[in-house]
BALOBA-1460 file (C-alpha; in Angstrom, 3 decimals):
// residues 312
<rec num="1" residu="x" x="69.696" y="129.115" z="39.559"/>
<rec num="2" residu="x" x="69.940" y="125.463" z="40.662"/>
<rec num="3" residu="x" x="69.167" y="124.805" z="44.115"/>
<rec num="4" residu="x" x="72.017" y="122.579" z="45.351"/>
<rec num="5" residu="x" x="75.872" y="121.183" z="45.119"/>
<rec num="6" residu="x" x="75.733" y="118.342" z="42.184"/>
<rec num="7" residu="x" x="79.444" y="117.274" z="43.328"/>
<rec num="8" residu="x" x="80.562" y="117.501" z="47.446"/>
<rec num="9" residu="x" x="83.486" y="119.595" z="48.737"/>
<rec num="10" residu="x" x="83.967" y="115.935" z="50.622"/>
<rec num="11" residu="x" x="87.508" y="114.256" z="49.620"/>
<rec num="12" residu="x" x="87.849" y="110.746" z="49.759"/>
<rec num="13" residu="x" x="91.410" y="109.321" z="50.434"/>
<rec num="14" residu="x" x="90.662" y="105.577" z="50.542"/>
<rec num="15" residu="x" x="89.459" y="105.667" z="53.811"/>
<rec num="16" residu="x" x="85.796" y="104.722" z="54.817"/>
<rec num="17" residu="x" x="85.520" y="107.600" z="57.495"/>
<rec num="18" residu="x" x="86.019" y="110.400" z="54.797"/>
<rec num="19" residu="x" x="82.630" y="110.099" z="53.445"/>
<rec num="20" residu="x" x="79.657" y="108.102" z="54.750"/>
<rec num="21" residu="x" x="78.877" y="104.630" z="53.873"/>
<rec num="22" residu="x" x="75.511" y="105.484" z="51.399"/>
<rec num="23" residu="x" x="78.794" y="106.514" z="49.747"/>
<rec num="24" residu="x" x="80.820" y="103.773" z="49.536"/>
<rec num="25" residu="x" x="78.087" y="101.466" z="49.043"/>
<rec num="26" residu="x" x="78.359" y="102.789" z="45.101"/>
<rec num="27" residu="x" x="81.218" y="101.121" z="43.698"/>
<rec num="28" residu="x" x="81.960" y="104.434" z="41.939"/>
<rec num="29" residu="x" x="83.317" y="105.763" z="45.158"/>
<rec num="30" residu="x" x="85.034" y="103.014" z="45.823"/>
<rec num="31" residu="x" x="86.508" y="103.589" z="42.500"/>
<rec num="32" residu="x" x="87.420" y="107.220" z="42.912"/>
<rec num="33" residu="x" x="89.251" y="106.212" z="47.124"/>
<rec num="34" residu="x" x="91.263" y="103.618" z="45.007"/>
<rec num="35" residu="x" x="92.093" y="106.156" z="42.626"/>
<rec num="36" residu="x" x="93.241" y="108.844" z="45.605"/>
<rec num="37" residu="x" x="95.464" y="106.254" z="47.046"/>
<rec num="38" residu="x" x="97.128" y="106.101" z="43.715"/>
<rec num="39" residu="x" x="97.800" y="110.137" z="43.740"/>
<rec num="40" residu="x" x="98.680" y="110.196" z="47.030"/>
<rec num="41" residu="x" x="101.869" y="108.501" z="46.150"/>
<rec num="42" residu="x" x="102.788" y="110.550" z="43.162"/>
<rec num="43" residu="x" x="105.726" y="112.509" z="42.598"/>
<rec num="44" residu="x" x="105.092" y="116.132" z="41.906"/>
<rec num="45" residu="x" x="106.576" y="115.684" z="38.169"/>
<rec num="46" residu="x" x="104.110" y="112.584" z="38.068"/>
<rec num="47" residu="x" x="101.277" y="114.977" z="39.244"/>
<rec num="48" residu="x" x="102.094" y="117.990" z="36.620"/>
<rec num="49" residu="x" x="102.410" y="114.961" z="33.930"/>
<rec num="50" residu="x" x="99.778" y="113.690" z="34.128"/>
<rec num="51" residu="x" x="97.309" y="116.726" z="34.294"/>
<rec num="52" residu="x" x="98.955" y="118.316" z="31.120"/>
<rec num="53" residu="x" x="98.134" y="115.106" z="29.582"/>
<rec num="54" residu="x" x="94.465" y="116.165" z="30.714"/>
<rec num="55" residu="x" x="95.524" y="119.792" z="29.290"/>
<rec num="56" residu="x" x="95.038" y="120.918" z="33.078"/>
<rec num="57" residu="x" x="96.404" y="123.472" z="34.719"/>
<rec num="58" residu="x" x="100.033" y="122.219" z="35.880"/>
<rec num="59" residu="x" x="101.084" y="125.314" z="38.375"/>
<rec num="60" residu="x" x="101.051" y="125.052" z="41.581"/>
<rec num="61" residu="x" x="102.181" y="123.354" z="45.162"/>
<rec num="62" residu="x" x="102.177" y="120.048" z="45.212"/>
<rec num="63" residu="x" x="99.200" y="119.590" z="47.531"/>
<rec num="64" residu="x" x="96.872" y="121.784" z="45.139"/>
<rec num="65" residu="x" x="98.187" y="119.608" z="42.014"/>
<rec num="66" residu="x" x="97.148" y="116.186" z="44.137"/>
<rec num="67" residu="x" x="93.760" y="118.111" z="44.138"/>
<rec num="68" residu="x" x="93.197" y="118.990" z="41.162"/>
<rec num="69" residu="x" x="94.106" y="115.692" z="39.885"/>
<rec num="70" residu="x" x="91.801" y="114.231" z="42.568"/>
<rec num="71" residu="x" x="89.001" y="116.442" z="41.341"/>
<rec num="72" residu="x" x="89.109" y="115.768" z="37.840"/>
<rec num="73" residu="x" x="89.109" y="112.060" z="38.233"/>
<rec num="74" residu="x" x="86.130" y="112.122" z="40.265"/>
<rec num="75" residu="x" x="83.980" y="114.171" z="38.182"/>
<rec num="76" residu="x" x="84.785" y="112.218" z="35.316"/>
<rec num="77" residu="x" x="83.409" y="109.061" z="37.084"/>
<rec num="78" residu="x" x="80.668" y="111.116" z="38.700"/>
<rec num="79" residu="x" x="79.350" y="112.339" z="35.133"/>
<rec num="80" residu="x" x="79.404" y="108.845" z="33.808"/>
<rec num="81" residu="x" x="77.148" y="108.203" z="37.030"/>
<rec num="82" residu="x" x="75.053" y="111.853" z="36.298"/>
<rec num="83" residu="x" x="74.933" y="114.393" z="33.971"/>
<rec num="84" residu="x" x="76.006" y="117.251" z="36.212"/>
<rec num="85" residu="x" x="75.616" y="120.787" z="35.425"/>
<rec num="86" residu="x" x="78.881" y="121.987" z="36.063"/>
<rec num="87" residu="x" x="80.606" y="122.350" z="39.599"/>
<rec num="88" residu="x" x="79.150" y="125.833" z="41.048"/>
<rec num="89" residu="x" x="76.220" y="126.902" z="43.487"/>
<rec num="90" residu="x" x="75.535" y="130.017" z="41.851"/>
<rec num="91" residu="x" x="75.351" y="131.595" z="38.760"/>
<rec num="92" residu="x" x="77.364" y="134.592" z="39.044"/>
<rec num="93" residu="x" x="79.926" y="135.483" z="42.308"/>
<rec num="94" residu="x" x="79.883" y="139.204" z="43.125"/>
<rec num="95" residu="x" x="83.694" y="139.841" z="44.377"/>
<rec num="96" residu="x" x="84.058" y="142.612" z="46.698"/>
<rec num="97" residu="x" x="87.036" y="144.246" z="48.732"/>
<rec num="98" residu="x" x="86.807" y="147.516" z="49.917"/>
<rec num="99" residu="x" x="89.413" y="150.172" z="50.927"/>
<rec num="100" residu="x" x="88.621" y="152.105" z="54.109"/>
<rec num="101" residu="x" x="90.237" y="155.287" z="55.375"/>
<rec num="102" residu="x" x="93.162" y="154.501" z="57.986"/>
<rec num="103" residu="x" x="96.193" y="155.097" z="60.216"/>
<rec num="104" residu="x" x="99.550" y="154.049" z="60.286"/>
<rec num="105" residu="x" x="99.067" y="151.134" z="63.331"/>
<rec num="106" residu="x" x="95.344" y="152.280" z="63.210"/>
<rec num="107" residu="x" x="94.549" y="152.917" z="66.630"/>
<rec num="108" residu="x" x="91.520" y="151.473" z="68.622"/>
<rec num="109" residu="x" x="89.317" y="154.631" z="68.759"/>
<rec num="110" residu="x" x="89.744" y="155.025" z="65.011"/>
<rec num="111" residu="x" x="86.517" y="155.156" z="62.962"/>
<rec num="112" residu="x" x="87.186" y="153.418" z="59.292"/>
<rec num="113" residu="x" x="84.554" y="154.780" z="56.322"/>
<rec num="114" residu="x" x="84.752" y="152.759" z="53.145"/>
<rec num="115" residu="x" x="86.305" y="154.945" z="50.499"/>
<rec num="116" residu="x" x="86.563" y="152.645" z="47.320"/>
<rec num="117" residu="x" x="83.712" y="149.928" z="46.642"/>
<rec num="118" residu="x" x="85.290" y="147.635" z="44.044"/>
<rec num="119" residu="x" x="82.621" y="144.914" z="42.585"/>
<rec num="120" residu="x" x="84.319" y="141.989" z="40.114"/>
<rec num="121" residu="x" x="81.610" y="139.926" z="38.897"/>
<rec num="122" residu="x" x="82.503" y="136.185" z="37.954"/>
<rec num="123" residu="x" x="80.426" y="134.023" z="35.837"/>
<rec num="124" residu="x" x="80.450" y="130.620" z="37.119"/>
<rec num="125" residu="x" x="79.509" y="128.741" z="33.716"/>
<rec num="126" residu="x" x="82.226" y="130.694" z="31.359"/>
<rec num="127" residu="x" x="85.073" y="130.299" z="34.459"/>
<rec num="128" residu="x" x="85.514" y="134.544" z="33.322"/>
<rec num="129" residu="x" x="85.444" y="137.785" z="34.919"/>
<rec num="130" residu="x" x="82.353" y="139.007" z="32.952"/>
<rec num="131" residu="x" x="82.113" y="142.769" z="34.417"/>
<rec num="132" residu="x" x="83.642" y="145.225" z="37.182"/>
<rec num="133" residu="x" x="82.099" y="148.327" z="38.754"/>
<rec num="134" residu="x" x="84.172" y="150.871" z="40.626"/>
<rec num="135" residu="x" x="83.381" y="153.968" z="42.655"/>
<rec num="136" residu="x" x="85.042" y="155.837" z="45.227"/>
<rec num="137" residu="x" x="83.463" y="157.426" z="48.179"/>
<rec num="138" residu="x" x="83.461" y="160.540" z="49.575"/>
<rec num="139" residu="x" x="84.547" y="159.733" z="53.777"/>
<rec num="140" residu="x" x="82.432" y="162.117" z="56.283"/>
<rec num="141" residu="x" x="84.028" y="161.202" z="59.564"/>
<rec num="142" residu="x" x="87.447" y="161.975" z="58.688"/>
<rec num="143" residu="x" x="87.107" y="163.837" z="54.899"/>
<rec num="144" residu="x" x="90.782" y="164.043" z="55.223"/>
<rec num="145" residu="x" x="93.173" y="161.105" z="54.427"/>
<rec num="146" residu="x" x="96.503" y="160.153" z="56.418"/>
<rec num="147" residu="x" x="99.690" y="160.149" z="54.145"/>
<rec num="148" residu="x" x="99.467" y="156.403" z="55.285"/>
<rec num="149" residu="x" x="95.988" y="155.877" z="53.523"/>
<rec num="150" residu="x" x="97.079" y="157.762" z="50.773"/>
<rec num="151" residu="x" x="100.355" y="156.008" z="50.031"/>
<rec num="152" residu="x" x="98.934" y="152.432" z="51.117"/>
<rec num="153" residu="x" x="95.859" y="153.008" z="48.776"/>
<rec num="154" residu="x" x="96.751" y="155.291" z="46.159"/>
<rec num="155" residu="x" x="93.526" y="157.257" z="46.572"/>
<rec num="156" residu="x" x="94.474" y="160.686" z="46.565"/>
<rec num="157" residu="x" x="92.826" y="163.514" z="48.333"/>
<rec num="158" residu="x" x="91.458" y="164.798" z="45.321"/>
<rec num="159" residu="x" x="89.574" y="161.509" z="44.221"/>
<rec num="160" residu="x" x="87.822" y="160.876" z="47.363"/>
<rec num="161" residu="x" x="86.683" y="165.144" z="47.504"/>
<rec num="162" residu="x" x="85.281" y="164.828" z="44.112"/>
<rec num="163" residu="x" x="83.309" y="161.641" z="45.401"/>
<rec num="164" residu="x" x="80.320" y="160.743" z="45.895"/>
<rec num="165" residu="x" x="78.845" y="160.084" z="49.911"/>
<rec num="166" residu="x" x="78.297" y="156.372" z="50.765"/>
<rec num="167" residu="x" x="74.171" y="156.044" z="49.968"/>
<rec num="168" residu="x" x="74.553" y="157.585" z="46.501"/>
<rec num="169" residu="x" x="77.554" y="154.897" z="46.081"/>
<rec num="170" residu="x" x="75.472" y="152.033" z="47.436"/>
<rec num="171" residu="x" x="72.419" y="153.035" z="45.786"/>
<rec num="172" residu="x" x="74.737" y="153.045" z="42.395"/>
<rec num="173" residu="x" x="75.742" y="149.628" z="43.172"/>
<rec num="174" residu="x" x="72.580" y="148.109" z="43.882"/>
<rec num="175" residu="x" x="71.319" y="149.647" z="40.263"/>
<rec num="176" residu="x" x="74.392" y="147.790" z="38.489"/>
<rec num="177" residu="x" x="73.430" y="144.561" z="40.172"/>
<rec num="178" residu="x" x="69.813" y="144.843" z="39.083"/>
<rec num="179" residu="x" x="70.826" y="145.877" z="35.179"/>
<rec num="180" residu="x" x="72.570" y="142.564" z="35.465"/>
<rec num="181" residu="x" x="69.810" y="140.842" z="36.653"/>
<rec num="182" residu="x" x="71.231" y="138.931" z="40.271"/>
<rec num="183" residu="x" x="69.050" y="137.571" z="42.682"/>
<rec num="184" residu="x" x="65.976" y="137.613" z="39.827"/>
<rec num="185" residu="x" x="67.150" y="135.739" z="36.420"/>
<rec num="186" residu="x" x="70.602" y="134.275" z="37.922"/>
<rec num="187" residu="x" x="71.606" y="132.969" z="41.468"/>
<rec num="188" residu="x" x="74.609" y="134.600" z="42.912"/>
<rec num="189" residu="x" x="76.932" y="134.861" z="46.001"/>
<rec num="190" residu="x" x="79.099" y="137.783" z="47.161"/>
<rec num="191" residu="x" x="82.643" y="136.395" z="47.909"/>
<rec num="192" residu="x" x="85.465" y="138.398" z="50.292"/>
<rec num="193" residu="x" x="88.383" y="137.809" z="51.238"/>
<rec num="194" residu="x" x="87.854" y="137.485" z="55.127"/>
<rec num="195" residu="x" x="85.315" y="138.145" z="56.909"/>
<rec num="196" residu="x" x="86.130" y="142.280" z="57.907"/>
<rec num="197" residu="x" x="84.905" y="143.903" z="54.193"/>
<rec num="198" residu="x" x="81.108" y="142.623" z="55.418"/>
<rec num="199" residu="x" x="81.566" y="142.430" z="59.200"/>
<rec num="200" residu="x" x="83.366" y="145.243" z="60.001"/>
<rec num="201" residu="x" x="83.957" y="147.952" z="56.890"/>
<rec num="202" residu="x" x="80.350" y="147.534" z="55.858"/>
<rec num="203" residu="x" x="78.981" y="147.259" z="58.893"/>
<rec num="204" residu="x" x="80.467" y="150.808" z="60.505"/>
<rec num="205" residu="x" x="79.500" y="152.413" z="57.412"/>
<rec num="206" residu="x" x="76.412" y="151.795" z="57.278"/>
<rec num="207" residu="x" x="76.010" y="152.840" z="60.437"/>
<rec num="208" residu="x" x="77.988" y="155.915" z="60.130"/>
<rec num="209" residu="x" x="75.839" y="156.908" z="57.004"/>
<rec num="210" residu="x" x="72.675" y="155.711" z="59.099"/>
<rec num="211" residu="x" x="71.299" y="152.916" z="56.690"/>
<rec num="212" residu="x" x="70.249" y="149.842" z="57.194"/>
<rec num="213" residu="x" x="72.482" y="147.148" z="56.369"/>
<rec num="214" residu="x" x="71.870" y="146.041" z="52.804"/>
<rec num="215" residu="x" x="70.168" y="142.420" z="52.517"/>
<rec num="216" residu="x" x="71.917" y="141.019" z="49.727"/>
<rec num="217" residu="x" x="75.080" y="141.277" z="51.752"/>
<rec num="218" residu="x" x="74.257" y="139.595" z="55.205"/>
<rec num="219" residu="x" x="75.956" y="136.572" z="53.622"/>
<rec num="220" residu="x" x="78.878" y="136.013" z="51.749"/>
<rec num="221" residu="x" x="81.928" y="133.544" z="50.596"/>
<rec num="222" residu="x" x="84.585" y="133.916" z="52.895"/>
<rec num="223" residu="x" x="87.674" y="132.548" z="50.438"/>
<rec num="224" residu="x" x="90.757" y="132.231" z="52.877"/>
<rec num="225" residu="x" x="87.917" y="129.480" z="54.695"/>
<rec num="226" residu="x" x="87.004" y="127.680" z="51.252"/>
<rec num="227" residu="x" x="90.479" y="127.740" z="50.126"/>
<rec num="228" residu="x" x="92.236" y="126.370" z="53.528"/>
<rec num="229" residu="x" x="89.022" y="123.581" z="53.824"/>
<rec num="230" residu="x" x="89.350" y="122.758" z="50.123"/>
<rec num="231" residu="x" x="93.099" y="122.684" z="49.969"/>
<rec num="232" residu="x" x="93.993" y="121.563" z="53.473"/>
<rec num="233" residu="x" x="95.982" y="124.196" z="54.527"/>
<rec num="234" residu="x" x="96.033" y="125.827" z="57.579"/>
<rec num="235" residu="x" x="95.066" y="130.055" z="58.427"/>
<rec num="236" residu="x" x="98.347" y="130.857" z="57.576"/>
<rec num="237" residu="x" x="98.497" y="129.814" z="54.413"/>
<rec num="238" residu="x" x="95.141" y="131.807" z="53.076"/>
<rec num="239" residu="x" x="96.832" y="135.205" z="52.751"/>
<rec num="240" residu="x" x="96.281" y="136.781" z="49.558"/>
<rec num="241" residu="x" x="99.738" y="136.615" z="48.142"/>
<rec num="242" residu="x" x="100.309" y="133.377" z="49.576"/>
<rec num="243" residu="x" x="97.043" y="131.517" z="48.339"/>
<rec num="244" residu="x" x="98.291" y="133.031" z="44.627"/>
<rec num="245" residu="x" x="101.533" y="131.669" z="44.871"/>
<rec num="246" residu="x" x="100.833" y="128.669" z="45.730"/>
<rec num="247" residu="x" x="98.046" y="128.416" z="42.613"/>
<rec num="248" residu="x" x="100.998" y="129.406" z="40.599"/>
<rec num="249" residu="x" x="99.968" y="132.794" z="39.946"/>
<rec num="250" residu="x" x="101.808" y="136.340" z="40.410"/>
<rec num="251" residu="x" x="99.675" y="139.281" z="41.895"/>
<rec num="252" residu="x" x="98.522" y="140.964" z="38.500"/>
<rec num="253" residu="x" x="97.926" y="145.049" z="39.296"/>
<rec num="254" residu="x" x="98.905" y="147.656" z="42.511"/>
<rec num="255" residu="x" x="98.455" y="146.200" z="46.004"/>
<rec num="256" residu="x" x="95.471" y="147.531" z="47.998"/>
<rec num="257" residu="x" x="94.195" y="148.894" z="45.144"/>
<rec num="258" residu="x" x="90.382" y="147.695" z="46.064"/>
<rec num="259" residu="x" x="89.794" y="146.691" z="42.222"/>
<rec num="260" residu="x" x="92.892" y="145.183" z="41.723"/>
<rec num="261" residu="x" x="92.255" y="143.592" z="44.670"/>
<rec num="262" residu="x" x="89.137" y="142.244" z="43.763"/>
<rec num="263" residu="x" x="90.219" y="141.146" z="40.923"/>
<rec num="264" residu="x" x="93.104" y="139.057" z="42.017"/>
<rec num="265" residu="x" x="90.155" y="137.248" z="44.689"/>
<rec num="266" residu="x" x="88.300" y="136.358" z="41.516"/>
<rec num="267" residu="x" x="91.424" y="134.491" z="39.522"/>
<rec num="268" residu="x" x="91.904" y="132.557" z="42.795"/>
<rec num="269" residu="x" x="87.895" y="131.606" z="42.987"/>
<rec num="270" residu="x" x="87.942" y="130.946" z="39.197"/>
<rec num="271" residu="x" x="90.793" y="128.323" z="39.373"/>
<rec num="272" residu="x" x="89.275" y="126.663" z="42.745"/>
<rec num="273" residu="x" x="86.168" y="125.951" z="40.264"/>
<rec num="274" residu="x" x="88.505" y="124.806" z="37.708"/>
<rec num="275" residu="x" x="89.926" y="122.586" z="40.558"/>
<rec num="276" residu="x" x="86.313" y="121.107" z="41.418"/>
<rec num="277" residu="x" x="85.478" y="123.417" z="44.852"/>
<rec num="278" residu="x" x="82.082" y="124.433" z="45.430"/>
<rec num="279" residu="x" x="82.018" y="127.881" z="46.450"/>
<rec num="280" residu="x" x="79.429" y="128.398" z="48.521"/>
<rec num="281" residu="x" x="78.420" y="130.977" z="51.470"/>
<rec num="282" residu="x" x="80.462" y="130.035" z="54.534"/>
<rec num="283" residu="x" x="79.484" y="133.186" z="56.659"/>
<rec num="284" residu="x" x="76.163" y="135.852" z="57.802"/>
<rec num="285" residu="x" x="76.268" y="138.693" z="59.720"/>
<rec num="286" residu="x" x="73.021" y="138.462" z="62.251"/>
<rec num="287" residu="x" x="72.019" y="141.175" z="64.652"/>
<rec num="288" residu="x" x="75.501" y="143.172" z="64.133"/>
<rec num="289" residu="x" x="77.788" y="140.161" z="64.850"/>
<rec num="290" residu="x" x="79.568" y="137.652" z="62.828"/>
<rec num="291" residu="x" x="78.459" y="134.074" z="62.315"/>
<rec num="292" residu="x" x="79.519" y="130.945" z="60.858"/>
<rec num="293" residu="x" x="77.632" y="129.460" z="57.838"/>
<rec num="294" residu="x" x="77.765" y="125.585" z="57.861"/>
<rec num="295" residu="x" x="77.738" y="123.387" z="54.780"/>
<rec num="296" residu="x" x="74.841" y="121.431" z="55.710"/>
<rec num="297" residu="x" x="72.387" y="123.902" z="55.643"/>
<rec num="298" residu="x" x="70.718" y="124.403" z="52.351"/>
<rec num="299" residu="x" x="71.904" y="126.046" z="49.631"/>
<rec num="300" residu="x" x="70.298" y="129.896" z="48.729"/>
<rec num="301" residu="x" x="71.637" y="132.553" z="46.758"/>
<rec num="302" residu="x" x="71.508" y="136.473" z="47.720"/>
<rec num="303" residu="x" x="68.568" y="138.418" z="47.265"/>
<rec num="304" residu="x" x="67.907" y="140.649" z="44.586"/>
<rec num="305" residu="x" x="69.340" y="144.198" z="45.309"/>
<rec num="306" residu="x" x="67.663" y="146.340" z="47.270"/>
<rec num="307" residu="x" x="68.744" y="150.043" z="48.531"/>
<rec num="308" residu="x" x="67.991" y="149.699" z="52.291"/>
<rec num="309" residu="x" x="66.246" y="151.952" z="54.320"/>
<rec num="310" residu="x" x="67.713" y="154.746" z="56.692"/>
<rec num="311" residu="x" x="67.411" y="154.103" z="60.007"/>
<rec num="312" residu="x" x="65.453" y="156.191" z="62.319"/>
C-alpha cells in the first residue's frame, strides 16, 4: 500500500492562514484559493450546475456541494502538478458496526456482549463495496435477550442460541480478512461509526470472553470525526441519518441491523472519497482507554489479522 496522503484534507479559502506558506509559494495554490473564493459565492443551483457539467454527483446540502466542487478543482490542478494515485490512504476500509445485547434505557450496571459482527469491506481504487461477512454471536453473560434488544435489533432468540461464542466468531473473522489478503498484499483501515464499536463493545467483550484485544483493531476511522472536519459541520450534524441526508442519500435496509448498518457507513465513506477526503485513522485504543489519533503523525495501515491470545 502507499505510505502517505498524495492530496491534504487542508481546504484553502483564499486565505494565507489556511495552509502554510511552502504552499502558497506554488502559484498552483494560489490558483486553487482564487478558485474557492469564486465557489464561495455560488448559488446552490450554480453549485449543482456546474458539477453535473463535471458529471458529479449533484445531491446534497449546499455546504457538501461547495466541497465537492472545491475538491475536484483542486485535484485537477494538483494532477497537472503530479500524477497522483488516487485520493485514499489505504487499499481496502474494513467497515464494522456491531450490535450488542441491551436494555430499554440500559442501565449503568448493565454488561453489553456483542451479538452480531457485521464486516463491509470497501475497495478504495473501484469506489465499491467489494465483500461483506456476517455472523452472529452467541451472548454468555446474559444468553437471554430483552424484548427491547430483540425488537431494536431484529435478532431473535433463536439466532443468537444457534450461534456461535465470541472467539470462534473472531477467529472466523480474522480467517476472512487473511483469505483477502489485508495487512500483507493490500493496506487497509477499519472505519466505525464513533468511537464505542472499538472502545467500548469490543473492548468488554473481549474481556468478558478473556482474550486479548485483537491488534488489527487498536486503531480505526472514526467517520462522524472525518465527516464533521471534512465537511465543517459540527457533532450534531454526524449522526447516521443525518450525515446521509445531507449527502443526498436515503437509509437503504432495517435500522440497527449491524450489516445494514455497516453498509450504509460504507456509501457515506465511498462518496467522501468521491468528494476528495482522505480517510485516514483518527483514533487508538491504548492500555484500555480511548485516544485521539492526529493527522500529523505518519500514515500506517492495520496489521495483518491475527487471533489474539487468551489472557491468563
Amino acid at each position: 500500500g502507499k505510505q502517505h496522503c498524495r492530496i491534504s484534507d487542508q481546504e484553502t479559502n483564499g486565505k494565507t492562514s489556511a495552509a502554510s506558506s511552502n504552499d502558497f509559494s506554488d502559484p498552483i495554490y494560489k490558483e486553487i484559493a482564487i478558485t474557492n473564493g469564486y465557489i464561495n459565492r455560488m448559488t446552490r443551483e450554480e453549485l449543482r450546475s456546474k458539477l453535473a457539467e463535471f458529471k458529479l454527483e449533484t445531491r446534497g446540502v449546499k455546504d457538501v456541494l461547495k466541497k465537492r466542487l472545491k475538491n475536484y478543482y483542486k485535484k485537477q490542478k494538483l494532477m497537472q502538478k503530479e500524477h497522483t494515485n488516487g485520493n485514499s490512504c489505504y487499499d481496502y476500509i474494513c467497515v464494522v458496526d456491531f450490535e450488542a445485547t441491551c436494555e430499554e434505557g440500559n442501565p449503568p450496571e448493565f454488561v453489553h456482549e456483542i451479538i452480531e459482527f457485521p464486516v463491509v469491506l470497501v475497495n478504495t481504487r473501484t469506489l465499491e463495496i467489494e465483500d461483506t461477512f456476517q455472523q452472529y454471536v452467541k451472548p454468555e453473560i446474559n444468553p437471554k435477550l430483552s424484548n427491547f434488544c430483540i425488537s431494536l435489533t431484529g435478532i431473535t432468540q433463536d439466532i443468537v442460541d444457534k450461534a456461535d461464542t465470541f472467539p470462534q466468531v473472531l477467529q472466523n473473522v480474522v480467517e476472512w480478512m487473511r483469505q483477502r489478503e489485508l495487512g500483507t498484499k493490500y493496506s487497509y483501515s477499519m472505519l466505525t461509526d464513533g468511537s464505542w464499536d472499538m472502545s467500548k463493545f469490543l473492548n468488554i467483550q473481549c474481556r468478558i470472553s478473556r482474550i486479548k484485544y485483537p491488534s488489527f483493531a487498536k486503531k480505526w476511522i472514526n467517520i462522524r470525526k472525518s465527516y464533521g472536519n471534512f465537511y465543517k459541520v459540527p457533532r450534531n450534524q454526524t449522526k447516521l441519518t443525518i450525515m446521509l441526508e445531507n449527502l443526498g442519500m436515503n437509509y437503504d435496509g432495517r435500522p440497527h441491523s449491524g450489516l445494514d448498518d455497516s453498509k450504509n457507513i460504507a456509501r457515506i465513506a465511498i462518496r467522501m472519497l468521491q468528494d476528495g477526503c482522505d480517510l485516514r485513522v483518527n483514533e487508538r485504543i491504548h492500555g484500555g482507554q480511548l485516544m485521539t489519533v492526529s493527522s500529523s503523525v505518519p500514515l500506517e495501515g492495520a496489521p495483518a489479522p491475527q487471533m489474539p491470545r487468551y489472557r491468563n
